[in-house]
N, C-alpha and C positions, 0 to 999 in steps of 0.2 A: 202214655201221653207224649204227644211229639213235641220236645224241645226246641226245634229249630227249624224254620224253614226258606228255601232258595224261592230268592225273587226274580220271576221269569222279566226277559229282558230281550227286547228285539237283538238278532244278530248282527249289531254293525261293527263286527271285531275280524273283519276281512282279512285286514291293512294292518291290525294290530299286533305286537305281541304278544305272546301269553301272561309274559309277567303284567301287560297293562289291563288285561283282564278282569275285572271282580267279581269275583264266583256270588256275591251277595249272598250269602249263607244267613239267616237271620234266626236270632232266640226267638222265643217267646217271655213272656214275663214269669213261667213259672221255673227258668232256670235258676232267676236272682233267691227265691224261695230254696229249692232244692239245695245250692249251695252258702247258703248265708252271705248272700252278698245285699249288704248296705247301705257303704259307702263303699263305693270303689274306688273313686282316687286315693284313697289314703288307705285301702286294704294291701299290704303287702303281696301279696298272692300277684295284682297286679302292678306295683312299681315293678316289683323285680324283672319284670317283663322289657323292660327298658331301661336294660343295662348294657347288652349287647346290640341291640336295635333302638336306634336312635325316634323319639317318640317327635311322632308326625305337628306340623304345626296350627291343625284342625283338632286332632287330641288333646295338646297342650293348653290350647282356648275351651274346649270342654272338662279338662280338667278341673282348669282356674275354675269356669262357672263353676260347677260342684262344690269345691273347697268355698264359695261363697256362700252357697244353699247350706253346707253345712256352719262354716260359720253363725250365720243367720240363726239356726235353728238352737243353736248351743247357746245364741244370748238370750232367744227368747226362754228357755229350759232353764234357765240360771235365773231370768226374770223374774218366772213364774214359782219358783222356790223360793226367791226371796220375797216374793208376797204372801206365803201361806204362813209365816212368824209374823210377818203383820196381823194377818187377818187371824192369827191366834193369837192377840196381843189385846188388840180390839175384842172377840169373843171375853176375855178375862176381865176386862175392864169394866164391860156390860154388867157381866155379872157382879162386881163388887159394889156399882153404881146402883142394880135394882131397888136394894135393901132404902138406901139414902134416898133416891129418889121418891119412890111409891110410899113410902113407910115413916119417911122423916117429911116428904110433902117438900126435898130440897131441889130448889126452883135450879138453883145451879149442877146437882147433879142430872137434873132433867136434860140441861141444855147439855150437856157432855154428854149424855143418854143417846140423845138426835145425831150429836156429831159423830159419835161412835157408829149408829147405824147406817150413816152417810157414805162414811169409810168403809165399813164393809159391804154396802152395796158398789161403791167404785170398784172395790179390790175385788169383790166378786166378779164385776163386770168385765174389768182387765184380765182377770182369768180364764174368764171364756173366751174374751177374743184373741190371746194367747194360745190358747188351745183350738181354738180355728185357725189362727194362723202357721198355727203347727203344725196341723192334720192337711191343712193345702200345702206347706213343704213338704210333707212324708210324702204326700201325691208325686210332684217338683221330682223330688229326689227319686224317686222309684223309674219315673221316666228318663229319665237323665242317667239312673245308674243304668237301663236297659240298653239306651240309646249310645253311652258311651262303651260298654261293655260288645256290642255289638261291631260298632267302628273298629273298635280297639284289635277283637278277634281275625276280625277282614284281615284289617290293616300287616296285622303282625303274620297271616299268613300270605298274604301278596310278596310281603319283604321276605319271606320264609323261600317262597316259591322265584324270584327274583333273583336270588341271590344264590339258589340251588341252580338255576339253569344259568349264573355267570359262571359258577367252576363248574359246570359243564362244559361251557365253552372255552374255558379258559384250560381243563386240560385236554381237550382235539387240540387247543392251538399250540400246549406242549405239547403232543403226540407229533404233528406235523413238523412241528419244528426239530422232533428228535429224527425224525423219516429225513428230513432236508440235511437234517447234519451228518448223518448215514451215507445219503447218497453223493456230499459235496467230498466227504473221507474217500467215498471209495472213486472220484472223479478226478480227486487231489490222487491218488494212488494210480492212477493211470497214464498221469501227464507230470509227474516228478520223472526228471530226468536229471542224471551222472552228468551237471553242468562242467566239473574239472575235465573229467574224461573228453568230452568235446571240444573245451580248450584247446587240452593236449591233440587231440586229433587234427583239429583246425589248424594249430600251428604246425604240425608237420606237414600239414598239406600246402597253406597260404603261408606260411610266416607269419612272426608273431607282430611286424607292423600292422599289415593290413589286420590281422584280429582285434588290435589294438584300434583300428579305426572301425572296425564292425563294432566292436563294444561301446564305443563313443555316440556312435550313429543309432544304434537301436536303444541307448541308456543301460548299458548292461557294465557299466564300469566297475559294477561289483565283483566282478570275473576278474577283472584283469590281473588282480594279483596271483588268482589262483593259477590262471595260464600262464602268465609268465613264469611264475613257479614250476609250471608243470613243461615249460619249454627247458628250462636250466635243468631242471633234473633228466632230463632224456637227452639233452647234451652233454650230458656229464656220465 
């Protein structure tokens, strides 16, 4: 049986990225069966999912709804138990009341009789419609856990697929950047030049004034001690 299926979609993903893409991959209902899923917001299996991927702010509002639907369901389910000790409490009464009533001709336990079977047709009645109202949230819930279950998968492989093709690009941009640093070394290894040595050659040719004022003039004053340095030792 086919689990899942892709929801065809006009191609207007021109212009787009791939990461903005959504592959709409969708379940079916019999995946929640196959896996025991139901309750998903509060199934472990998928919080943990959103511990590393920060959960989307359309997930998080179907969350909440769910944790409602379940709430909901838990009070009517705690409701509906707390009425069948009533309505065994009542059944017991009945019976201790028949004897008195029918038998003793006791007009008082007659009315007690009425009342008691009043109560348990209330109580009876609140438990059916407890239990319809039950059977319409199992529904609630089953769509809801499909429909968020669904989101959720997209969702978490879009971020999956996003974030796989940024450190792609994020290591070409280290690659290029280690190529740029390669080629600025070996650019820097070509135009490094024996700044003393030209000093020294300079002044023996011009003198170390005028050097003295080339260095001033093109901002190379960082030479100058070297040069003159290397003027006094070749005088010496």
């Amino acid at each position: 049986m086919q689990l899942f299926w892709r929801k065809q979609k006009k191609d207007f993903t021109e212009n787009k990225s791939s990461a903005e893409i959504n592959a709409n991959v969708l379940f079916d209902a019999s995946v929640l069966r196959k896996n025991n899923i139901t309750r998903l917001s509060i199934d472990g299996r998928w919080t943990k999912l959103f511990v590393a991927i920060q959960i989307s702010p359309e997930l998080k509002k179907a969350e909440e709804e769910m944790n409602e639907l379940i709430k909901r369901e838990a009070m009517l389910k705690n409701e509906q138990e707390n009425l069948e000790p009533q309505k065994r409490r009542c059944m017991n009464q009945i019976m201790s009341l028949t004897k008195e009533a029918f038998e003793n001709d006791n007009e008082t336990a007659k009315q007690q009789l009425k009342e008691c079977k009043k109560e348990i047709e209330k109580i009876n009645n609140r438990i059916n419609n407890i239990q319809e109202d039950i059977e319409k949230l199992e529904d609630k819930l089953r769509e809801a856990n499909l429909e968020l279950l669904n989101k959720s998968i997209n969702y978490i492989f879009s971020e999956l697929k996003a974030k796989n093709e940024r450190a792609l690009q994020i290591k070409k941009e280290l690659a290029e950047l280690e190529e740029r640093k390669r080629l600025l070394s070996q650019e820097l290894d070509t135009i490094s030049l024996d700044w003393t040595k030209y000093a020294v050659d300079l002044t023996e040719l011009i003198g170390t004034d005028p050097v003295k004022e080339f260095e001033e003039a093109y901002k190379l004053e960082g030479l100058k001690d070297e040069a003159v340095d290397a003027s006094a030792d070749e005088s010496d």
